[in-house]
KOLTIVO-353458 format. One record per residue: residue in three letters; z, x, y of N, C-alpha, C in turn; chain; residue number from 1. Coordinates in steps of 0.2 Angstrom, whole numbers. Each point is the difference from the previous one (the first is absolute). Layout:
<nodes>
Ala, Z, X, Y, Z, X, Y, Z, X, Y, A, NUM
...
</nodes>
This chain:
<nodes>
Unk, 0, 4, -6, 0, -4, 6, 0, 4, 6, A, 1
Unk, -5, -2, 4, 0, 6, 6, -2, -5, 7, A, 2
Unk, 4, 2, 5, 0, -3, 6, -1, 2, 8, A, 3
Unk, -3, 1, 4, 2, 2, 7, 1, -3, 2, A, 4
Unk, 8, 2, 6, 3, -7, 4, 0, 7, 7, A, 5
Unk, -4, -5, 5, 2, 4, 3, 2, -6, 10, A, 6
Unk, 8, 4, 1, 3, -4, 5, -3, 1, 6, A, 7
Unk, 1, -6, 4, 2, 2, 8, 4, 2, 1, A, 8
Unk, 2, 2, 7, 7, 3, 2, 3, -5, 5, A, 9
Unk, -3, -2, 5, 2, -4, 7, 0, -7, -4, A, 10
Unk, 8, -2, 2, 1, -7, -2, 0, -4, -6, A, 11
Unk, -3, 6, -6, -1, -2, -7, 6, 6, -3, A, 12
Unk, 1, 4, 3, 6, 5, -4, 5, 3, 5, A, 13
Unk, -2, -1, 7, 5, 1, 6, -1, -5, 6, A, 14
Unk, 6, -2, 3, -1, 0, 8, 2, 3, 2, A, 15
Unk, -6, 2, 4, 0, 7, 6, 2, -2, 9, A, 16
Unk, 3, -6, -1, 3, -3, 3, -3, 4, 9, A, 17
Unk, -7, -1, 1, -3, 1, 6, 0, 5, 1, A, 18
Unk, 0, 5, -6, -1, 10, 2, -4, 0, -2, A, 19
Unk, -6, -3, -3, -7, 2, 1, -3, 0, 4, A, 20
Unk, 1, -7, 5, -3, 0, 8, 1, 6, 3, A, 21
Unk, 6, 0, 0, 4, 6, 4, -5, 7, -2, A, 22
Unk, 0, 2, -6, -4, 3, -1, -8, 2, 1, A, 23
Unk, -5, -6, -2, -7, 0, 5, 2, 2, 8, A, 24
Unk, 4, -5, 1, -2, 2, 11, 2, 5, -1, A, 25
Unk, 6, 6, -3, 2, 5, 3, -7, 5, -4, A, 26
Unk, -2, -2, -3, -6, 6, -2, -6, -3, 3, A, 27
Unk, -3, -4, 5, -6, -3, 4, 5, 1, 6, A, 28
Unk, 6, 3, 2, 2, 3, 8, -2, 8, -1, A, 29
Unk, 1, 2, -6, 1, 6, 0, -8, 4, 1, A, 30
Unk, -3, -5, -3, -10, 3, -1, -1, -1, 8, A, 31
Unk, 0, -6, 2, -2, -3, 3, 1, 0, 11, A, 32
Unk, 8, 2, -3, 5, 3, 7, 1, -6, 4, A, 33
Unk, -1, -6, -6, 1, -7, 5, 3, -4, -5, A, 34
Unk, 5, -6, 4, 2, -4, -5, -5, -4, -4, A, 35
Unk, 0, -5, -5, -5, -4, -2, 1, -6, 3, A, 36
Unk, -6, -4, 2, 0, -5, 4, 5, -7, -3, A, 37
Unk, 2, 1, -9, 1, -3, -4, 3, 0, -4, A, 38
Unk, 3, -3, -5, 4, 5, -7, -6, 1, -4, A, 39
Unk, 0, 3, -4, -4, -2, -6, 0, -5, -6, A, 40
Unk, -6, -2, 0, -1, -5, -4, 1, 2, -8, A, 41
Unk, 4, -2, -4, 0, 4, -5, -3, -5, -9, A, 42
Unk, 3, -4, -1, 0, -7, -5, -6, 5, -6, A, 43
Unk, 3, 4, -3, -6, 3, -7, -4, 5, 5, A, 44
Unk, 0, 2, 4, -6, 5, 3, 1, 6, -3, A, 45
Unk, -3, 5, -1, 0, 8, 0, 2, 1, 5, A, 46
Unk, 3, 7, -2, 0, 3, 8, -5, 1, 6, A, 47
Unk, -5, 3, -5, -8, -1, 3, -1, -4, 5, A, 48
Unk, 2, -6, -3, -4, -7, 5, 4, 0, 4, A, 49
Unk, 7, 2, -1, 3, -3, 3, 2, 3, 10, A, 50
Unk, 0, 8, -1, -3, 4, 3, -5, -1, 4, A, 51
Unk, -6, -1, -3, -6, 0, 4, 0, -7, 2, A, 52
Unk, 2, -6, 2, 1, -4, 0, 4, 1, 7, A, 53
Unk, 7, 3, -1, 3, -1, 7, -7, 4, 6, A, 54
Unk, -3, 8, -2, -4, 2, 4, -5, -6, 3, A, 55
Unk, -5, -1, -6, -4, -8, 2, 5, -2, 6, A, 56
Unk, 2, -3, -2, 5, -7, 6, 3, 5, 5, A, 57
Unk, 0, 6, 2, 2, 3, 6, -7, 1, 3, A, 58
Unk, -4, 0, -1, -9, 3, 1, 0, 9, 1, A, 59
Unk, 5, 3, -6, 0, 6, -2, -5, 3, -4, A, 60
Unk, -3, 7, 1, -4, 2, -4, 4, 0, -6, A, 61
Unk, -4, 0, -8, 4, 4, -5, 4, 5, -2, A, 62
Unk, 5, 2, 1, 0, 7, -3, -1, 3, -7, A, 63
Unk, -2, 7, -1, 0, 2, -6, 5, -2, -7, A, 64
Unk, -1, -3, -4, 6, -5, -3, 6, 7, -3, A, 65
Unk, 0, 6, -2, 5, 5, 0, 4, 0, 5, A, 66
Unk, -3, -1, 6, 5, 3, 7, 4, -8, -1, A, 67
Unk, -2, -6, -2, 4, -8, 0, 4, 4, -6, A, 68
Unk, -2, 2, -6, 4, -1, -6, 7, 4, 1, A, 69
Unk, -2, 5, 3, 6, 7, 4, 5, -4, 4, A, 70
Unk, -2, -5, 2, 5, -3, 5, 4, -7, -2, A, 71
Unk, -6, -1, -5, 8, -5, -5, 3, 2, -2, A, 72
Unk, 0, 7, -5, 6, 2, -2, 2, 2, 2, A, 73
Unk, -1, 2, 6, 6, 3, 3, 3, -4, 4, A, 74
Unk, -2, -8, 0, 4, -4, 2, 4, -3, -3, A, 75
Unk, -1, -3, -7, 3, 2, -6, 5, 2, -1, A, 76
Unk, 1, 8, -2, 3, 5, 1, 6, -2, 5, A, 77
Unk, -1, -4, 5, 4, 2, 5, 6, -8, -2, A, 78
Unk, -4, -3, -1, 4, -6, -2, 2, -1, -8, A, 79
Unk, 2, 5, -4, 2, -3, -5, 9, -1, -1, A, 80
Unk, 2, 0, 4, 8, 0, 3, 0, -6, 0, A, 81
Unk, -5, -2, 6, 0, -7, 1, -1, -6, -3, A, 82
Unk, -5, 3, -4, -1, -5, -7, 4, -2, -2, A, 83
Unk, 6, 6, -3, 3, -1, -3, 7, -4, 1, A, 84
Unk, 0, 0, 8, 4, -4, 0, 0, -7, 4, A, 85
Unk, -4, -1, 3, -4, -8, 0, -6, -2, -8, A, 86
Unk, -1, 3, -3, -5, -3, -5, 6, -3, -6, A, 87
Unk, -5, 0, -6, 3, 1, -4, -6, -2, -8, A, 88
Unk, 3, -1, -6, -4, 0, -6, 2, -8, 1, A, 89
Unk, -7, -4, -2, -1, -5, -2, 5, -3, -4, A, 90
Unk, 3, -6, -3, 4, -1, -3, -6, 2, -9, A, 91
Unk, 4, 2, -6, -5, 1, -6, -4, 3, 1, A, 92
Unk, -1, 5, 6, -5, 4, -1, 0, 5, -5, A, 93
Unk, 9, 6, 2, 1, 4, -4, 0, -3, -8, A, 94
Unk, 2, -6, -2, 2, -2, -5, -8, 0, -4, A, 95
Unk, -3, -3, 3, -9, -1, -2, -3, 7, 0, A, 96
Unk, 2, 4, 3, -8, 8, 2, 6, 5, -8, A, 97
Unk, 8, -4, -2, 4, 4, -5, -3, -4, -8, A, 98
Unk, -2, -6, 0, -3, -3, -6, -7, 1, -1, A, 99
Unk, -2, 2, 4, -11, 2, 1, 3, 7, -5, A, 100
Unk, 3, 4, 6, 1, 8, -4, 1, -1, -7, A, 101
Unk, 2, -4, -2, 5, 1, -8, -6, -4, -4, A, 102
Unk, -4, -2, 2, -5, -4, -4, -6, 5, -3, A, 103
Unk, 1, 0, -7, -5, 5, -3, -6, -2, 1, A, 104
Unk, -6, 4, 2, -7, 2, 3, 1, -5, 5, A, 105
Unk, 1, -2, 6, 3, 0, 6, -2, 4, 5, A, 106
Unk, -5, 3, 4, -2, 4, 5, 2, -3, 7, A, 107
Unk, 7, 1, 3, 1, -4, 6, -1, 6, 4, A, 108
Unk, -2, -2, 7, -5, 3, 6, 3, -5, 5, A, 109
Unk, -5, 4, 5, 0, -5, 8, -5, -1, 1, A, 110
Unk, -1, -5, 5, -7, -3, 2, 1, -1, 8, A, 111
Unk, 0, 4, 5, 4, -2, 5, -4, 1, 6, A, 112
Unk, 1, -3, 7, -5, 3, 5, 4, 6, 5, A, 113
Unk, 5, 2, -3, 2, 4, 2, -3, 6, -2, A, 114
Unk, 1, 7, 5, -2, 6, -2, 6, 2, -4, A, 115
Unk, -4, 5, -5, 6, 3, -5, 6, 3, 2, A, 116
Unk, -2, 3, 6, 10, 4, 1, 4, -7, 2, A, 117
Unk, -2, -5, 3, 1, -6, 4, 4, -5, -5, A, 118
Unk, -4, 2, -6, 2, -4, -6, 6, 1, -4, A, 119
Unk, 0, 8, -1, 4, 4, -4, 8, -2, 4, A, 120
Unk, -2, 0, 7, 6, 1, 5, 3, -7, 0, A, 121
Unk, -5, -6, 0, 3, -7, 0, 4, 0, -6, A, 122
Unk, -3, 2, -7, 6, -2, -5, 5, 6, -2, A, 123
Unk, -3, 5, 3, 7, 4, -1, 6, -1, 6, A, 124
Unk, -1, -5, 4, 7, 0, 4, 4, -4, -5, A, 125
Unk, -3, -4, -6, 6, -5, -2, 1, 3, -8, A, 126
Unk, -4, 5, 0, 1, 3, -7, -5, -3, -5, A, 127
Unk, -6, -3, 0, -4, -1, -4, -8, 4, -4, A, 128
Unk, 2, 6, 6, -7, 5, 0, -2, 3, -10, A, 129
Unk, 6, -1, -1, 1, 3, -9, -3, -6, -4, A, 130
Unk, 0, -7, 4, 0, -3, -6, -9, -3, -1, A, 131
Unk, -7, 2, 4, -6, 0, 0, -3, 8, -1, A, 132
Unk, -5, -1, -2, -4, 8, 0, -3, -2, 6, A, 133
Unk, 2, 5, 5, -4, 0, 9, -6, 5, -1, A, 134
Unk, 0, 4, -6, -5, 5, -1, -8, -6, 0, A, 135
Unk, 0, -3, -4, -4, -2, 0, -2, -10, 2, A, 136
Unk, 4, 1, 4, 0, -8, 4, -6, 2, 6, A, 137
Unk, -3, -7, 1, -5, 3, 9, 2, -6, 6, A, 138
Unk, -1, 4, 4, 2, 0, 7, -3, -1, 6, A, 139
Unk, 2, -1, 5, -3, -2, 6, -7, 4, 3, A, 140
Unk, 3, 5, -4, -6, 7, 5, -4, 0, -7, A, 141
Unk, -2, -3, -4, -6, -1, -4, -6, -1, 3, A, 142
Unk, 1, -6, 1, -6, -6, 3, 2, -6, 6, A, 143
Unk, -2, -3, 2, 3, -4, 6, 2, -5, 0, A, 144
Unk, -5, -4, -8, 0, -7, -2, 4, 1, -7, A, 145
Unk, 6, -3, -1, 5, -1, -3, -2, -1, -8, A, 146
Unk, -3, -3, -1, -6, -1, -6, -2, 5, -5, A, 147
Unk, -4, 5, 5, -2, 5, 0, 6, 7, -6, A, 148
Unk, 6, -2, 0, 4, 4, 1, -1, -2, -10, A, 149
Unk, 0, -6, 0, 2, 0, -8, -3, 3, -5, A, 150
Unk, -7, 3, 1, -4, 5, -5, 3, 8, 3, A, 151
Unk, 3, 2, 5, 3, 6, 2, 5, 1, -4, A, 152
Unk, 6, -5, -1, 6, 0, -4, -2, 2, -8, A, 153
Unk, -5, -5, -1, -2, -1, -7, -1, 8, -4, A, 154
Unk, -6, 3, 5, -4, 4, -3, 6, 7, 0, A, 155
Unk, 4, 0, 6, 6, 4, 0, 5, 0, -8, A, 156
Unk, -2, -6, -1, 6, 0, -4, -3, -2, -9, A, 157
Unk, -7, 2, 1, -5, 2, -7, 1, 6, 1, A, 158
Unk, 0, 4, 5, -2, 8, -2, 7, 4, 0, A, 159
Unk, 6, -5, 1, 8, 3, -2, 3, -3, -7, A, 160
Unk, -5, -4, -2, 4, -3, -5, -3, -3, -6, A, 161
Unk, -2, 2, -5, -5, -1, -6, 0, -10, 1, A, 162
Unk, -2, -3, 4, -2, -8, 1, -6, -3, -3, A, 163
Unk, 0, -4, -3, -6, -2, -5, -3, -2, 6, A, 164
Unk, -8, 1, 1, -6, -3, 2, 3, -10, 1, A, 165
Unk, 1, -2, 6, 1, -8, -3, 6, -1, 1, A, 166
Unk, 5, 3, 0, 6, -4, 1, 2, -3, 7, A, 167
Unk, 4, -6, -4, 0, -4, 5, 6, 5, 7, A, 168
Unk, -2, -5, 8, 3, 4, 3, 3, -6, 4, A, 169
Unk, 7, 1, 2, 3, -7, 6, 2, 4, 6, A, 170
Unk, 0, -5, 5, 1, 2, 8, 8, -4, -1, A, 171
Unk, 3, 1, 4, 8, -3, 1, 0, 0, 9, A, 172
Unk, -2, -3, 3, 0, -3, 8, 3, -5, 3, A, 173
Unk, 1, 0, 8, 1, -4, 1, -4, -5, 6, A, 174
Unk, -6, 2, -1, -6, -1, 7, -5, -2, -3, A, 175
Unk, -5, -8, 3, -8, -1, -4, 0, 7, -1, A, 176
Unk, -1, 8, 5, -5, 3, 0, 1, 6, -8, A, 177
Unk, 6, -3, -1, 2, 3, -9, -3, -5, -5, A, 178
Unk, 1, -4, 1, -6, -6, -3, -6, 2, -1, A, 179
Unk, -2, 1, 6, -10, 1, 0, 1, 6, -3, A, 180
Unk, 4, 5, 0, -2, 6, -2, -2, 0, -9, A, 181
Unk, 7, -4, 1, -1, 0, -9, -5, -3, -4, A, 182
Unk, -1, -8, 4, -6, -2, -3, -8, 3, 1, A, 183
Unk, -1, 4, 6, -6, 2, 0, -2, 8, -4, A, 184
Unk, 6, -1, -3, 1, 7, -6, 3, -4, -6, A, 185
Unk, -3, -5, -1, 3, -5, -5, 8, 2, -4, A, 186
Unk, 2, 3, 4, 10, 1, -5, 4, -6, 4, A, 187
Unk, 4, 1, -5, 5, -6, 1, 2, -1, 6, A, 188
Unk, 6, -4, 2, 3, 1, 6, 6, -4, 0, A, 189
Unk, 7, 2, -1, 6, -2, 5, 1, -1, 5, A, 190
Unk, 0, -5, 3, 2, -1, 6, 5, -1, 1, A, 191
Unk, 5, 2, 5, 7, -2, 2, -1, -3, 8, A, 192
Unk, 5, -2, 0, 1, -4, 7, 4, 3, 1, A, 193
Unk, 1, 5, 2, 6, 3, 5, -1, 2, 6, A, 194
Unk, -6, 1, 2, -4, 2, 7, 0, -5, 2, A, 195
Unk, -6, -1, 3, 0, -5, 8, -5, -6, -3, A, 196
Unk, -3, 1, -6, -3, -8, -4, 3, -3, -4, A, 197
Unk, -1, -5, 0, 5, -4, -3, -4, -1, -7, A, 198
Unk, 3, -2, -7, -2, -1, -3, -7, -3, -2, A, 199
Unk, -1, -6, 4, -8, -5, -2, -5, 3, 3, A, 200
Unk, 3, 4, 7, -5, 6, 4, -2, 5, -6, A, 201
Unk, 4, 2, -6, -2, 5, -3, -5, -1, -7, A, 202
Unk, 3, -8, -2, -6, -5, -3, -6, -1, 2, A, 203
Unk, 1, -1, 6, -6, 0, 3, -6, 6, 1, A, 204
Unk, 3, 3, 0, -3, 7, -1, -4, 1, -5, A, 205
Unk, 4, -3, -4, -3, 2, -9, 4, 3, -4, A, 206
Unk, 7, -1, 1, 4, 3, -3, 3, -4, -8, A, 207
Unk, 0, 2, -8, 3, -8, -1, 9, 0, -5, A, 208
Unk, -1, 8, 2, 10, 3, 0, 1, 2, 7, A, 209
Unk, 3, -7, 1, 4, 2, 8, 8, -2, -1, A, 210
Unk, 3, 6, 0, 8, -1, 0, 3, 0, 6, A, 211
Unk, 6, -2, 2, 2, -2, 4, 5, 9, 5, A, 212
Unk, 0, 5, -6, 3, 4, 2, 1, 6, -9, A, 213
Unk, 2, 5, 2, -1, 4, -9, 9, 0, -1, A, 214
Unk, 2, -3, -1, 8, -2, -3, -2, -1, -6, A, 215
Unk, -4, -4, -2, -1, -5, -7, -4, 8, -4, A, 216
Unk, 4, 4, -2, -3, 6, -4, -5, -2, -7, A, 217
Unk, 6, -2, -2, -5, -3, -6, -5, -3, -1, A, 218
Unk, -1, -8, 6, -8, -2, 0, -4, 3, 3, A, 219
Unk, 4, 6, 3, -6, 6, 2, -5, 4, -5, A, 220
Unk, 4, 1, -4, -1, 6, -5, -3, -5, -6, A, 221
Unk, 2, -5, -1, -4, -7, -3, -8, -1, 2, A, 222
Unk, 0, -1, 7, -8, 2, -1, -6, 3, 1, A, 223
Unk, 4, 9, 2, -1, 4, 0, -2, 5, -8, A, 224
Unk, 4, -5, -4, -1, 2, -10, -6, -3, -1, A, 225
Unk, -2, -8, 3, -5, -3, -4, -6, 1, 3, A, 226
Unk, 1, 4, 8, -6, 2, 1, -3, 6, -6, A, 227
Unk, 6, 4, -1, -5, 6, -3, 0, -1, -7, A, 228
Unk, 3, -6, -4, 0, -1, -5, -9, -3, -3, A, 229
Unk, -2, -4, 8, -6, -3, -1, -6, 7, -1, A, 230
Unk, 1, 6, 4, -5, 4, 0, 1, 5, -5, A, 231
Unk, 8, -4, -6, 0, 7, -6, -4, 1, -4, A, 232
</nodes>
């Protein structure tokens, strides 16, 4: 039996309780030498979009996207203190990313719009960084479009891990845009309503396991068996 799970970060395994906004303005002040005219819009974006987006909407050129990446994490970086003590883990996160690990042929990853150091730092403020392979998860500085991201993960994690050709793959979200992702990559898809859509919004999407929140361990890892049992 063989499965890729791979999670979001924001609002499906932490609340970052407004350090991420904090985070974009302080790195589009730091490029750009001026406030942003807005916060950033975030709800599933990569970092990419998300970035070039506030430039867009200021009437800024591009920057080189290294000189943006330099400047998230060092934004990042600067705010893992604060994370740590305004955020926190989701209720059942830890309990849920401790039942994925123990599950034999099990490949649990990330799937996040976050950049990697950005990622690594979000869940090592609450202690979860041990419990996903980060080595081969993908990331905001991938690609732009969130979608995009899931043959990145994938292929990362065929060429670290003897994975049959075919096995089934699930997204764990909490945004439509982890929905489309998984569906236009035909894998599964958990939805949670812990973020900012309500569960029929995540129905609507095209979601058709949408839980309320990852407490319920068991009926996690219940559908998580029978997706890979269908692909044995």
């Amino acid at each position: 039996m063989a499965l890729i799970i791979l999670w979001d970060i924001d609002h499906t395994l932490i609340d970052n309780a407004g350090v991420s906004k904090e985070i974009y303005a302080a790195a589009f002040e730091a490029v750009a030498h001026c406030q942003p005219s807005g916060p950033a819009v975030t709800a599933g974006r990569t970092d990419r979009l998300i970035m070039r987006e506030m430039f867009d909407r200021d009437g800024l050129a591009q920057p080189a996207w290294n000189t943006v990446q330099a400047a998230l994490e060092a934004a990042g970086r600067e705010r893992l203190e604060e994370l740590r003590l305004r955020g926190r883990a989701l209720p059942g996160a830890r309990d849920a990313l401790i039942a994925v690990a123990q599950e034999p042929g099990i490949i649990s990853s990330v799937l996040t719009g976050n950049i990697a150091a950005n990622a690594r730092m979000k869940l090592a403020a609450f202690g979860l960084e041990g419990l996903v392979d980060l080595e081969v998860g993908a990331y905001g500085a991938d690609y732009l479009e969130r979608a995009a991201l899931v043959p990145v993960a994938c292929d990362r994690i065929r060429a670290a891990y003897s994975v049959p050709e075919g096995t089934a793959v699930a997204l764990i979200g909490d945004t439509p845009r982890d929905v489309e992702a998984a569906l236009t990559n035909s894998a599964r898809i958990v939805a949670v309503a812990t973020g900012v859509n309500s569960a029929a919004e995540l129905r609507e999407a095209g979601a058709t396991v949408v839980l309320a929140d990852l407490i319920d361990t068991t009926a996690l890892i219940a559908h998580l068996k029978s997706w890979a049992s269908e692909h044995h």
